[in-house]
DOTOR-227567 format. One record per residue (C-alpha): residue number from 1; x, y, z. Coordinates in nm, 3 decimals, always signed. Example, Ala and Ser with C-alpha at 12.3 -4.5 7.8 and 13.67 -1.06 7.14 Angstrom:
<vexvos>
VEXVO lumdo    east   north      up
VEXVO     1  +1.230  -0.450  +0.780
VEXVO     2  +1.367  -0.106  +0.714
</vexvos>
This chain:
<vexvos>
VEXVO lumdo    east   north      up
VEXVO     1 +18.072 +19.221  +1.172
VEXVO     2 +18.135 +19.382  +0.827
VEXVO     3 +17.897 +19.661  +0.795
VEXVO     4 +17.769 +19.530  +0.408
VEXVO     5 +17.667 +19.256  +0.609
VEXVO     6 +17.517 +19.446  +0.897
VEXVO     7 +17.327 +19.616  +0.664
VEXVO     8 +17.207 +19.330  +0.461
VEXVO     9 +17.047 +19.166  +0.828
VEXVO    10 +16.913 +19.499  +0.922
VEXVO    11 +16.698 +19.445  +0.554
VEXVO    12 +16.614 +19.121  +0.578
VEXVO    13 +16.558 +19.088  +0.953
VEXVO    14 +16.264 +19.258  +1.023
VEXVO    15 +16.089 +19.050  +0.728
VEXVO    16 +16.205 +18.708  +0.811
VEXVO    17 +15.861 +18.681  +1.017
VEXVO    18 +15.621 +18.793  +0.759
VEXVO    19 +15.797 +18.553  +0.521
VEXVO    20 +15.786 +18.289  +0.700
VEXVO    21 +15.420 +18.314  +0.823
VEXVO    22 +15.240 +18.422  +0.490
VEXVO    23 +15.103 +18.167  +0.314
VEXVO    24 +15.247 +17.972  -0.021
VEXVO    25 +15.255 +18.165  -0.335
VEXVO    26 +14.998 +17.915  -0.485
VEXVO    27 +14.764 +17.944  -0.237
VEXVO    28 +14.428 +18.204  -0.327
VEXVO    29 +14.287 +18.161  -0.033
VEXVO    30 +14.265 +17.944  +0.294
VEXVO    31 +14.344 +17.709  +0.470
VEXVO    32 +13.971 +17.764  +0.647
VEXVO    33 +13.763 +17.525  +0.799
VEXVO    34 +13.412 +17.435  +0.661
VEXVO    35 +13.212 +17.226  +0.904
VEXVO    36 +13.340 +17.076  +1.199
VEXVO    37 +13.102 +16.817  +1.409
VEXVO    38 +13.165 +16.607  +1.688
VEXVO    39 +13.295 +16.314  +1.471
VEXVO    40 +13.415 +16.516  +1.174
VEXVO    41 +13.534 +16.796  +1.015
VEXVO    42 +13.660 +16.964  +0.700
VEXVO    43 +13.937 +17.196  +0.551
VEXVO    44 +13.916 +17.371  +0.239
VEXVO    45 +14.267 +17.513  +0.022
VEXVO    46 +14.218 +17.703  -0.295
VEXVO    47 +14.528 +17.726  -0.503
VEXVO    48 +14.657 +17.935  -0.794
VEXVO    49 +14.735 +17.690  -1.017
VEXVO    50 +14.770 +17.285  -1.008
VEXVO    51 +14.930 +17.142  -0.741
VEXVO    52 +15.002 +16.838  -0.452
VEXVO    53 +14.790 +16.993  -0.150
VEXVO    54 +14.832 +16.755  +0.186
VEXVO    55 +14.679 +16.807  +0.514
VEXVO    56 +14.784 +16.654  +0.825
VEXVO    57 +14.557 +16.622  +1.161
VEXVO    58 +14.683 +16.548  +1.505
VEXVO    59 +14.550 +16.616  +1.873
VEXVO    60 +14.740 +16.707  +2.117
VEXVO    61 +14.482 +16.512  +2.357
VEXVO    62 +14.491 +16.198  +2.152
VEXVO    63 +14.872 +16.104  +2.043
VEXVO    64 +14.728 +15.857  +1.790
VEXVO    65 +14.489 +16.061  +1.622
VEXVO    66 +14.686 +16.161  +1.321
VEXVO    67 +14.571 +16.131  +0.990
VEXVO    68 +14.662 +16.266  +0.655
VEXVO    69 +14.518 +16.342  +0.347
VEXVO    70 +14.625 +16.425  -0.006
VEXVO    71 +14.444 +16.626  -0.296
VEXVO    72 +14.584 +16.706  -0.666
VEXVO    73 +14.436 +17.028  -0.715
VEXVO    74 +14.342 +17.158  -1.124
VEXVO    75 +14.105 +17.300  -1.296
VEXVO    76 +13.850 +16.974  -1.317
VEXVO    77 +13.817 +17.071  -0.919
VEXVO    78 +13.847 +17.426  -0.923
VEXVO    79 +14.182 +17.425  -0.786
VEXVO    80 +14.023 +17.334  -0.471
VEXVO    81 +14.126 +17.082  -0.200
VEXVO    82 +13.833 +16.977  +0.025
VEXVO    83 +13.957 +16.731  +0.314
VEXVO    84 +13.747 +16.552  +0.524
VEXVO    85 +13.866 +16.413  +0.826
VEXVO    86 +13.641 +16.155  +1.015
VEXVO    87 +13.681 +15.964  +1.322
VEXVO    88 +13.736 +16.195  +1.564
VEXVO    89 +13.651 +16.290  +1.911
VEXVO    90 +13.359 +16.530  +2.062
VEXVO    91 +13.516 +16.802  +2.230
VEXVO    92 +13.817 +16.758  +2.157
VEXVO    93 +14.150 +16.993  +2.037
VEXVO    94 +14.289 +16.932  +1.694
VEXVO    95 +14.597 +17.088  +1.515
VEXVO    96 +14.658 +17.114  +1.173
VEXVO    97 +14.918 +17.172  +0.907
VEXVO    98 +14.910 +17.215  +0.503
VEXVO    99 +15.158 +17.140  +0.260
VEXVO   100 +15.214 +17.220  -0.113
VEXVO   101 +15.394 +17.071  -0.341
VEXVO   102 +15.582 +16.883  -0.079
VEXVO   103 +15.715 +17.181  +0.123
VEXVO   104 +15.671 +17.220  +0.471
VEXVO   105 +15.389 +17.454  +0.622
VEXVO   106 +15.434 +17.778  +0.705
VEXVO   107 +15.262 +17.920  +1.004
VEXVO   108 +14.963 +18.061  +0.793
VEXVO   109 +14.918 +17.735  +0.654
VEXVO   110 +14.875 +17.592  +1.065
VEXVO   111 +14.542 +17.578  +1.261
VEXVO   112 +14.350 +17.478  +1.485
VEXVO   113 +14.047 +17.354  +1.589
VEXVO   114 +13.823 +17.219  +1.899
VEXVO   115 +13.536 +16.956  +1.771
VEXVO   116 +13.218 +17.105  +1.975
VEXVO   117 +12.995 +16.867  +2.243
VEXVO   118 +12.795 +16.581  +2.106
VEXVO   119 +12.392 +16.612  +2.088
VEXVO   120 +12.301 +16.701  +2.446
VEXVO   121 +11.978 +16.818  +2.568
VEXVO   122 +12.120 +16.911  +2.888
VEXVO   123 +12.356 +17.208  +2.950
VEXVO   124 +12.704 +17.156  +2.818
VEXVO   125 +13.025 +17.095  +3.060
VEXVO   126 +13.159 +17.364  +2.850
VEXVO   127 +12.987 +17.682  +2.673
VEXVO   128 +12.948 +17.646  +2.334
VEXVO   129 +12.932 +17.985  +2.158
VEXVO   130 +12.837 +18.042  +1.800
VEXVO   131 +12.890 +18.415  +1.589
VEXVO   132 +12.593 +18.520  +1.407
VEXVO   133 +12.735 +18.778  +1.092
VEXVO   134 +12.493 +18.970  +0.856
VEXVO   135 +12.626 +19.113  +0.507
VEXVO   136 +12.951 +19.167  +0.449
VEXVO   137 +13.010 +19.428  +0.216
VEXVO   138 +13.262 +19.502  -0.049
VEXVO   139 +13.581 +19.719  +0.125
VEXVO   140 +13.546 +20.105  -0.001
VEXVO   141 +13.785 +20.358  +0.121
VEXVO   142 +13.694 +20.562  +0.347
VEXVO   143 +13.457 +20.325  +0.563
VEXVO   144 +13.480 +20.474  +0.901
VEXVO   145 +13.631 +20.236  +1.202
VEXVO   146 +13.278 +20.208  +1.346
VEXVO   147 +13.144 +20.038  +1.048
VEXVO   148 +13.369 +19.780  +0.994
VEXVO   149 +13.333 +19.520  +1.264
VEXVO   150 +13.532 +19.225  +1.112
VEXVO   151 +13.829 +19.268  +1.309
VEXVO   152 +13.624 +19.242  +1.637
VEXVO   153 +13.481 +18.889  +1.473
VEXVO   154 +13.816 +18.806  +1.428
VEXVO   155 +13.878 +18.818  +1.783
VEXVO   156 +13.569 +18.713  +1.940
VEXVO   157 +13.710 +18.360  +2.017
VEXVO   158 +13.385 +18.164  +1.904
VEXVO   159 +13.369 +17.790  +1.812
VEXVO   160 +13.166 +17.852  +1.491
VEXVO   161 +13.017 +18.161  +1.262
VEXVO   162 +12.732 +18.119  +1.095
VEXVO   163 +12.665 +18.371  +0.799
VEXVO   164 +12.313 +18.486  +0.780
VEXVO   165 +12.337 +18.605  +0.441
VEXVO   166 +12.442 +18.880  +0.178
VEXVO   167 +12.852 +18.845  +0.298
VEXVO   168 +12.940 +18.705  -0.033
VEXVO   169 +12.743 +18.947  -0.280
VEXVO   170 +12.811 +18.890  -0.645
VEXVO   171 +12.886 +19.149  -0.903
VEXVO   172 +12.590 +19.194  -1.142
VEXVO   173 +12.759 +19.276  -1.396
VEXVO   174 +12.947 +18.963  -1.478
VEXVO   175 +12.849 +18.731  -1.645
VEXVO   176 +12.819 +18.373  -1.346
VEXVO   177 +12.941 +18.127  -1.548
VEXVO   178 +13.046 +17.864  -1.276
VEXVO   179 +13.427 +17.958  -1.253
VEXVO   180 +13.293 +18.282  -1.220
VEXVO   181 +13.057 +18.242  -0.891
VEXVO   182 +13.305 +18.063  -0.759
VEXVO   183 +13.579 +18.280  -0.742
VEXVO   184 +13.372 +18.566  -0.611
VEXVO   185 +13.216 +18.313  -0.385
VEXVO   186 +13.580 +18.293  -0.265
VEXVO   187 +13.593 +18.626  -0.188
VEXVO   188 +13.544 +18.574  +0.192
VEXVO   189 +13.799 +18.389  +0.198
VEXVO   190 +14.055 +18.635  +0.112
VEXVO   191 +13.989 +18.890  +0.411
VEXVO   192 +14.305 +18.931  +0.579
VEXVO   193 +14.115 +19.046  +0.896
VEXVO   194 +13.947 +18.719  +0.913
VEXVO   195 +14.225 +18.475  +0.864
VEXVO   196 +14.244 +18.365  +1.176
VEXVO   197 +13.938 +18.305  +1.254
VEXVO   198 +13.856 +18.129  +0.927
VEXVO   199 +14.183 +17.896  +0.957
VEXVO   200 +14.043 +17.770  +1.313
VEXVO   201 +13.653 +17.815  +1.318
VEXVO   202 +13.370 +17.593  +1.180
VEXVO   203 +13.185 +17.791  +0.910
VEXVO   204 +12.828 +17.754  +0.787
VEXVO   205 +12.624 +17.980  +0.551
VEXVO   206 +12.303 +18.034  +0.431
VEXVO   207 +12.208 +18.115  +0.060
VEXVO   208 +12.035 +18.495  +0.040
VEXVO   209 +11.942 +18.647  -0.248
VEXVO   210 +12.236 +18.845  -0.264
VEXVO   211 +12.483 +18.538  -0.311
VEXVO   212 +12.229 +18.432  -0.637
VEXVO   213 +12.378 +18.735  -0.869
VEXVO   214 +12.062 +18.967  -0.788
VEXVO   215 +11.764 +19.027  -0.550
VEXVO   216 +11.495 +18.884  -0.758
VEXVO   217 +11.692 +18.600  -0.870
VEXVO   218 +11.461 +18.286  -0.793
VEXVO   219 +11.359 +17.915  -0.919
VEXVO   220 +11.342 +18.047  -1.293
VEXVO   221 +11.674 +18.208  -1.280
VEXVO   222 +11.893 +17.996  -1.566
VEXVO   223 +12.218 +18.041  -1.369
VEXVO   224 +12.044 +17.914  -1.064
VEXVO   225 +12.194 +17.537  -1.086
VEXVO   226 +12.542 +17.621  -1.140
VEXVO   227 +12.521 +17.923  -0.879
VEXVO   228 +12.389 +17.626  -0.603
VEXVO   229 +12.683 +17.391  -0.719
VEXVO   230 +12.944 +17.675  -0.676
VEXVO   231 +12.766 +17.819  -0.326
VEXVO   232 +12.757 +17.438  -0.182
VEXVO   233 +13.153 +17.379  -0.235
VEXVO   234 +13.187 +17.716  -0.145
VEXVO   235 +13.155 +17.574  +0.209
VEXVO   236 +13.118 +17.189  +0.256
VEXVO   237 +12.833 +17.032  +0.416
VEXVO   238 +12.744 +16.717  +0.522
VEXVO   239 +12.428 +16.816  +0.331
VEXVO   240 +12.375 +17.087  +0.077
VEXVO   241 +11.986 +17.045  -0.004
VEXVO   242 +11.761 +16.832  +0.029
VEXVO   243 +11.724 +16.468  -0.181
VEXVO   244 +11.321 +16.526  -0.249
VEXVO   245 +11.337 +16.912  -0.340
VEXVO   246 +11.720 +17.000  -0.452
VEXVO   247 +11.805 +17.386  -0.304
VEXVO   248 +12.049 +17.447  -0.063
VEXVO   249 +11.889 +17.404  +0.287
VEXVO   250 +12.073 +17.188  +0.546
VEXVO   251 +12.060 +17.151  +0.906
VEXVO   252 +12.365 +17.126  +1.200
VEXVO   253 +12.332 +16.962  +1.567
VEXVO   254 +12.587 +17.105  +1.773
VEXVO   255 +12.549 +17.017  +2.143
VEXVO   256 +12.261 +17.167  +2.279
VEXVO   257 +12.156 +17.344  +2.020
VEXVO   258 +11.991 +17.233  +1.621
VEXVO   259 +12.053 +17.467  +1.325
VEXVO   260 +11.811 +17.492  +1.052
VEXVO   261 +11.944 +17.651  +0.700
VEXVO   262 +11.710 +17.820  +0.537
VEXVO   263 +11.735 +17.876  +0.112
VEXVO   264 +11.590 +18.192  +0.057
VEXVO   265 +11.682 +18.184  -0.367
VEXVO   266 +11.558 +17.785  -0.488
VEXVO   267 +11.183 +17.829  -0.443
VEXVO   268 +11.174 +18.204  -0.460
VEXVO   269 +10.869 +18.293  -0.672
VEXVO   270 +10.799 +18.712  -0.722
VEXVO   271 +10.448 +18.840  -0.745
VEXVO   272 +10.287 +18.817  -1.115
VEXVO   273 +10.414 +18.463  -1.139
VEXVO   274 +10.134 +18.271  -0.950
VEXVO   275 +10.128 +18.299  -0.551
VEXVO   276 +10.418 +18.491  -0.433
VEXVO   277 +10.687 +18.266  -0.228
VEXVO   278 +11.024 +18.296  -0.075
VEXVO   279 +11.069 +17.976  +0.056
VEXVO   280 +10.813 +17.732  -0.080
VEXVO   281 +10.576 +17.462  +0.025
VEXVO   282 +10.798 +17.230  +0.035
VEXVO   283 +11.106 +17.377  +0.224
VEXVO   284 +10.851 +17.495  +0.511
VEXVO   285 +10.708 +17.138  +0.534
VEXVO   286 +11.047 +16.978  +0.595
VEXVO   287 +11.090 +17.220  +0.846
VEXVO   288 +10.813 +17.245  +1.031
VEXVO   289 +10.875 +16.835  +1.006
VEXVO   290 +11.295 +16.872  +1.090
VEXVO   291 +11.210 +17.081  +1.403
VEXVO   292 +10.918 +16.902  +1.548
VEXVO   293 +11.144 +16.580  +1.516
VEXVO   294 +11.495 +16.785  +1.676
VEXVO   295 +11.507 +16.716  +2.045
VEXVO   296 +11.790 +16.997  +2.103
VEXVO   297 +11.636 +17.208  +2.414
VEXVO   298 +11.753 +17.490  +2.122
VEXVO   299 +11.568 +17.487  +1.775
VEXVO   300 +11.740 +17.813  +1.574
VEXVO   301 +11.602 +17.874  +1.220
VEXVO   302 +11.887 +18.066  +1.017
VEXVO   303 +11.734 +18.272  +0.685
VEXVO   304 +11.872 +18.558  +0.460
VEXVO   305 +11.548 +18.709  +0.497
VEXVO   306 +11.383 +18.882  +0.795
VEXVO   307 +11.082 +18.603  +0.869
VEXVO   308 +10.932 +18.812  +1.171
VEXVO   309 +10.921 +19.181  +1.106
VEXVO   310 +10.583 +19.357  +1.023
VEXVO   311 +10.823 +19.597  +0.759
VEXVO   312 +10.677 +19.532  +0.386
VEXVO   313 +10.988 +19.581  +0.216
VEXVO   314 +11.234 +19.388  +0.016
VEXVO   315 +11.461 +19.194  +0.277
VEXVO   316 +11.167 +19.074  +0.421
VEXVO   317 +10.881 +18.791  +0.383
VEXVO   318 +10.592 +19.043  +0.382
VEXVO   319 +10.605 +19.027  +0.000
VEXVO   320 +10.444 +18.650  +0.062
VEXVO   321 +10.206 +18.693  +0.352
VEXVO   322 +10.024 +18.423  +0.285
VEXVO   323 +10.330 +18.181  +0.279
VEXVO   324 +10.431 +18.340  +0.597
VEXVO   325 +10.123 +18.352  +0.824
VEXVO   326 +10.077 +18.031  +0.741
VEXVO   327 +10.400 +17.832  +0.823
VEXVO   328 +10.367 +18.080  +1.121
VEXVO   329 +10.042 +17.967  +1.231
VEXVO   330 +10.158 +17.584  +1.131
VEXVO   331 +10.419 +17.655  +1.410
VEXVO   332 +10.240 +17.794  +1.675
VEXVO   333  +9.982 +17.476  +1.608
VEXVO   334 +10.226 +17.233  +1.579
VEXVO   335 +10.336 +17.381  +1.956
VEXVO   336 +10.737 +17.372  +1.903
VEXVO   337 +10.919 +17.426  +2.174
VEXVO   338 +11.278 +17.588  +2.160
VEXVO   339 +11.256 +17.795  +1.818
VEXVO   340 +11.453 +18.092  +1.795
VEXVO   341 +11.487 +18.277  +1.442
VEXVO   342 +11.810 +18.482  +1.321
VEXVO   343 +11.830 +18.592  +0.990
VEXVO   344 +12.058 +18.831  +0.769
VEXVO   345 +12.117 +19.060  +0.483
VEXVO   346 +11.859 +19.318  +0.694
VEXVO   347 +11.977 +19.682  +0.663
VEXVO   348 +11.995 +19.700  +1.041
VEXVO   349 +12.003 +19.526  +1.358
VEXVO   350 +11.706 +19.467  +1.583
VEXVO   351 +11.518 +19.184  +1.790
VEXVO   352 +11.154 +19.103  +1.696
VEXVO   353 +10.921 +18.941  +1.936
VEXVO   354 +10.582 +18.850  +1.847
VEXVO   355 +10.311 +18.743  +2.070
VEXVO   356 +10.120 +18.385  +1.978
VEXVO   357  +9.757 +18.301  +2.109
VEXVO   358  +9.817 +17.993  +2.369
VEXVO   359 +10.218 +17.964  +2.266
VEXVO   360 +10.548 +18.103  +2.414
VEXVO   361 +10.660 +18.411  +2.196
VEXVO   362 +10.813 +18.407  +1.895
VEXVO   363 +11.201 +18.629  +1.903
VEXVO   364 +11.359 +18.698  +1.592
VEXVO   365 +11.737 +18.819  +1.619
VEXVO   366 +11.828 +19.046  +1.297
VEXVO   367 +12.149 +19.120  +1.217
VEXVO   368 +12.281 +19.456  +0.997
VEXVO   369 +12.593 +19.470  +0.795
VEXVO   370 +12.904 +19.319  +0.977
VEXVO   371 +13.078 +19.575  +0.734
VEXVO   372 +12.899 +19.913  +0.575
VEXVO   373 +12.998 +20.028  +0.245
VEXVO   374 +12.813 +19.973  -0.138
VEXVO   375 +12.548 +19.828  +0.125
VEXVO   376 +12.251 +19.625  -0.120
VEXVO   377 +11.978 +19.765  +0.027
VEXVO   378 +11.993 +20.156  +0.066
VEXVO   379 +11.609 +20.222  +0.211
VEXVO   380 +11.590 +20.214  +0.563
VEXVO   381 +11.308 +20.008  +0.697
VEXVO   382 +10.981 +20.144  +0.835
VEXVO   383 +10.900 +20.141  +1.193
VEXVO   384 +10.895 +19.769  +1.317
VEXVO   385 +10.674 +19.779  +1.580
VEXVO   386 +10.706 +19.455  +1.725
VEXVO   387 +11.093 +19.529  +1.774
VEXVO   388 +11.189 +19.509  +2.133
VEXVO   389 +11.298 +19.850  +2.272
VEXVO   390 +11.647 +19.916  +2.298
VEXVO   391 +11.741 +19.636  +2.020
VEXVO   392 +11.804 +19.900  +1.688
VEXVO   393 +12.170 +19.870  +1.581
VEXVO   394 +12.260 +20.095  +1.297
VEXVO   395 +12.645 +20.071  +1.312
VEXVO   396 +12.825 +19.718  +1.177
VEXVO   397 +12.783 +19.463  +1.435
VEXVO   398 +12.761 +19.078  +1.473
VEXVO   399 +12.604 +18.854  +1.763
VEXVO   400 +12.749 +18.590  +1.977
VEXVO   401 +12.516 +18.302  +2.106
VEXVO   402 +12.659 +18.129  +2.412
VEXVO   403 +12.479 +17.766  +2.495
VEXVO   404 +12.584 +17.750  +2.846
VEXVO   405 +12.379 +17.731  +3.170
VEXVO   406 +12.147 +17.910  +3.372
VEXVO   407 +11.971 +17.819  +3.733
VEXVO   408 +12.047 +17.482  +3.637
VEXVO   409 +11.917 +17.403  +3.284
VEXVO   410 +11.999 +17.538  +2.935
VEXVO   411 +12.057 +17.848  +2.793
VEXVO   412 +12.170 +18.055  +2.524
VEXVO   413 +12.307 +18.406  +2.588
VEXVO   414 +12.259 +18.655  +2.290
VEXVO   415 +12.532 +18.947  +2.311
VEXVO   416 +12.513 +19.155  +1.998
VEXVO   417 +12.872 +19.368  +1.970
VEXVO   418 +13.013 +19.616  +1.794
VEXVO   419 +13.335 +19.733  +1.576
VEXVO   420 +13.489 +19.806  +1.913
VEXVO   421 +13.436 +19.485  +2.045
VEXVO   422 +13.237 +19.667  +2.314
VEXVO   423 +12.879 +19.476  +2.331
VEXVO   424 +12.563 +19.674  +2.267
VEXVO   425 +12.266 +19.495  +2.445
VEXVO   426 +12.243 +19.156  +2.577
VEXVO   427 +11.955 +18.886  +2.660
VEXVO   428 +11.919 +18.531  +2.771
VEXVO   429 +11.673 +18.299  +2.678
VEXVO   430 +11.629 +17.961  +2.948
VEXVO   431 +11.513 +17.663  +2.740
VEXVO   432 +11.245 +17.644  +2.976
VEXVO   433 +11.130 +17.994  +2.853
VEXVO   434 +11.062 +17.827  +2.475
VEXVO   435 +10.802 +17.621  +2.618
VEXVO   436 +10.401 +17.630  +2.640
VEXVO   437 +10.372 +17.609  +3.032
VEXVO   438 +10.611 +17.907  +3.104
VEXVO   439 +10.604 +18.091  +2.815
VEXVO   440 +10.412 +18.408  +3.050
VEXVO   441 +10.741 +18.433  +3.242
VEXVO   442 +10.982 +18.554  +2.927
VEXVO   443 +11.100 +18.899  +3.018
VEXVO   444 +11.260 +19.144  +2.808
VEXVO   445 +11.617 +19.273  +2.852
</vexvos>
C-alpha cells in the first residue's frame, strides 16, 4: 500500500464510526420518544431548518407491524416532527429509524422501544420500572463527578422517566416569546449523556415553576399561554390539560400503576392576591375525582412542588396551608387507597411520611437535583421532621420505581441512586400496605 494512502486511512479510520453514528446535520435535537402506551406511542425530531422528516416502525415480534410516517418540517411547526404511531401491541419490542431529506438513517437516528403492560391491577408478568428525575441544572465547569448523576440515568435501563420538575429552567432574562420557550424547552433534548436513553424511553413531565420563566410566575403571568403551548409540544401527550380548566395536568395508566400530573404554574395564586394557591380548586377536585375513579393497585401523584413536607419555604405548599390541609384532609376522607406522592425541583432528597387519623400513611418521595450547578433554590430547607430517617440525599441523585411483585400481589420498589450508579437507600411498598385494613403493618426501611 502506498504510504500517502496509508496515511490518509490512518486519518479517516478512526472517525468513520463517529461519522457514521452522529446524527444529520439538520437535526437540533432528537430523535426521543414522548409517550409510549400500550397501543401507542410517539417520536419527536427537531430540525435546523425545513426539511422531509420520515419515521419508520417495525417489531421484530410482529413482521407486519410496520408503519411509516412523513412530516415537512418549517417554521409554521417549529421545525418539529411529532409522529404518532397507533395500533400497536402491549408489551411489545419496537425498532425505529429516521430519515431526512430522503437519506438513510444513521445509527443515532435508530431506536428502540418496548410498549409497557396494559392496565392490570394484578402484578405484571414482567417488572415495569419507571425513573423519577428532579432538576436538572444548567452544565457549569467544574461540577464535581458526584453531582452530576445523568450519566447513571442514562444507564439505568428503565422503561420510562418521568421529570418531576425544574430540568428545563428558563433563562430570565430573555424575553419568552414562543420560539423562544421553545428552544430552551429543547434544551433537554440536547444532552449528549442522555441520548440514549431519550431515543428509546417514554418521557413525561410535569410543569414547575421553574419551566414558567420564574418562581412566582402564576395564572396572571401574560406569557403564561404561550409558555403552556410551547411546554405541551415540548413533550406530546395524549392530554395536555384539562377541557373544563385549560393548564397542563394530565394523567398516564401504565400497567399496574396510574400517574397523575400535577400543574404547579396555571392556578398558582401568591399571597396579597386573594387566598394563596398553588394548585387551585379546581385541579384538586379533578384529582381527588381522577384517583378515586383509577382502579390501578398504584395511584402516584407527580408535582414540582413538595406537597408533604412541614418546611415553610418556597418549593413547597406551606405558602397555601389552607389549600393543602384541605385536599389533604379531602383525601384521607375520601379513603383512597394506593396514593403515593413524588414531586421535584426540592433542593434535596428525602422521603416524607405522615401519619392520618383512621387511614394508611401518607409517603412522599422527594427528589434533589439530578445535576448540581446554578441550582434555583440556594437555601437549604429547615428540619423536616416528618422525613423518614436515613432518607436525606444531598448529592445529585434520581429514583427508580419497579412495579413488580411481592408475596404474591403488587408492588413497587423505590431505589433512590446516585452519580455512581451505586443506590443509596431502598423501600418497598405492597399494594396491600396503601389500604385502610393494613395500613398499621407499613414498616420503615
Amino acid at each position: 500500500m502506498l504510504p500517502a494512502v496509508r496515511l490518509l486511512l490512518g486519518l479517516l479510520l478512526p472517525a468513520l464510526p463517529a461519522v457514521l453514528s452522529s446524527a444529520h446535520p439538520a437535526v437540533v435535537a432528537g430523535p426521543y420518544a414522548g409517550y409510549i402506551l400500550p397501543r401507542e406511542a410517539s417520536l419527536v425530531v427537531d430540525t435546523a431548518e425545513e426539511a422531509v422528516v420520515t419515521a419508520e416502525l417495525r417489531s421484530p415480534d410482529d413482521p407486519d407491524a410496520r408503519q411509516s410516517r412523513t412530516v415537512i418540517t418549517d417554521a409554521d411547526n417549529g421545525f418539529r416532527a411529532i409522529f404518532l404511531f397507533s395500533g400497536l401491541r402491549a408489551d411489545t419490542r419496537y425498532t425505529y429509524g429516521i430519515s431526512i431529506n430522503g437519506e438513510p438513517p444513521t445509527e443515532a437516528l435508530r431506536g428502540a422501544f418496548r410498549t409497557p403492560p396494559p392496565p392490570l391491577e394484578v402484578a405484571p408478568e414482567r417488572p415495569l420500572r419507571v425513573a423519577f428525575v428532579g432538576a436538572r441544572h444548567p452544565a457549569a465547569p467544574g461540577v464535581p463527578p458526584e453531582q452530576n448523576a445523568l450519566p447513571a440515568l442514562a444507564d439505568s435501563r428503565v422503561d420510562g422517566v418521568i421529570w418531576t420538575g425544574g430540568q428545563q429552567p428558563v433563562d430570565r432574562q430573555s424575553t419568552p416569546t414562543a420560539d423562544g420557550l421553545r428552544r430552551q424547552y429543547r434544551t433537554l433534548f440536547e444532552e449528549p449523556d442522555l441520548a440514549p436513553l431519550l431515543r428509546n424511553t417514554a418521557q413525561y413531565s410535569v410543569w414547575s415553576r421553574y419551566e414558567a420563566g420564574h418562581p412566582r410566575s402564576g395564572n396572571r403571568w401574560i406569557h403564561r399561554a404561550g409558555a403552556t403551548d410551547a411546554f405541551c409540544k415540548s413533550l406530546p401527550r395524549t392530554v395536555c390539560g384539562h377541557p373544563g380548566f385549560g393548564g397542563t395536568a394530565s394523567q398516564v395508566r401504565l400497567g399496574p400503576a396510574e400517574f397523575f400530573f400535577l400543574d404547579a404554574v396555571s392556578f398558582h395564586r401568591s399571597a396579597g392576591t386573594g387566598a394563596p394557591a398553588a394548585f387551585g380548586e379546581t385541579q384538586l377536585a379533578w384529582l381527588l375525582d381522577a384517583l378515586e375513579a383509577s382502579d390501578a393497585p398504584f395511584r402516584v401523584v407527580i408535582a414540582g412542588r413538595s406537597l408533604l413536607t412541614p418546611v415553610d419555604q418556597g418549593h413547597t405548599w406551606q405558602f397555601a396551608r389552607a389549600e393543602r390541609n384541605g385536599f389533604l384532609e379531602a383525601l384521607r376522607a375520601a379513603a383512597v387507597p394506593g396514593v403515593f406522592l413524588v414531586t421535584g425541583a426540592a433542593p434535596e432528597g428525602e422521603m416524607t411520611r405522615i401519619s392520618r387519623t383512621g387511614a394508611y400513611p401518607l409517603h412522599e418521595l422527594s427528589l434533589g437535583p439530578v445535576r448540581s450547578g446554578g441550582a434555583p433554590e440556594t437555601s437549604r430547607p429547615a428540619l423536616n421532621y416528618d422525613r423518614m430517617p436515613g432518607t436525606r440525599v444531598d448529592t445529585a441523585h434520581f429514583a427508580v420505581a419497579e412495579f413488580g411483585s411481592d408475596r404474591g400481589e403488587p408492588s413497587m420498589r423505590i431505589t433512590v441512586i446516585d452519580a455512581a450508579g451505586e443506590s443509596l437507600w431502598r423501600d418497598t411498598f405492597r399494594a396491600s400496605e396503601l389500604r385502610q385494613r393494613e395500613a398499621s403493618q407499613r414498616s420503615t426501611p
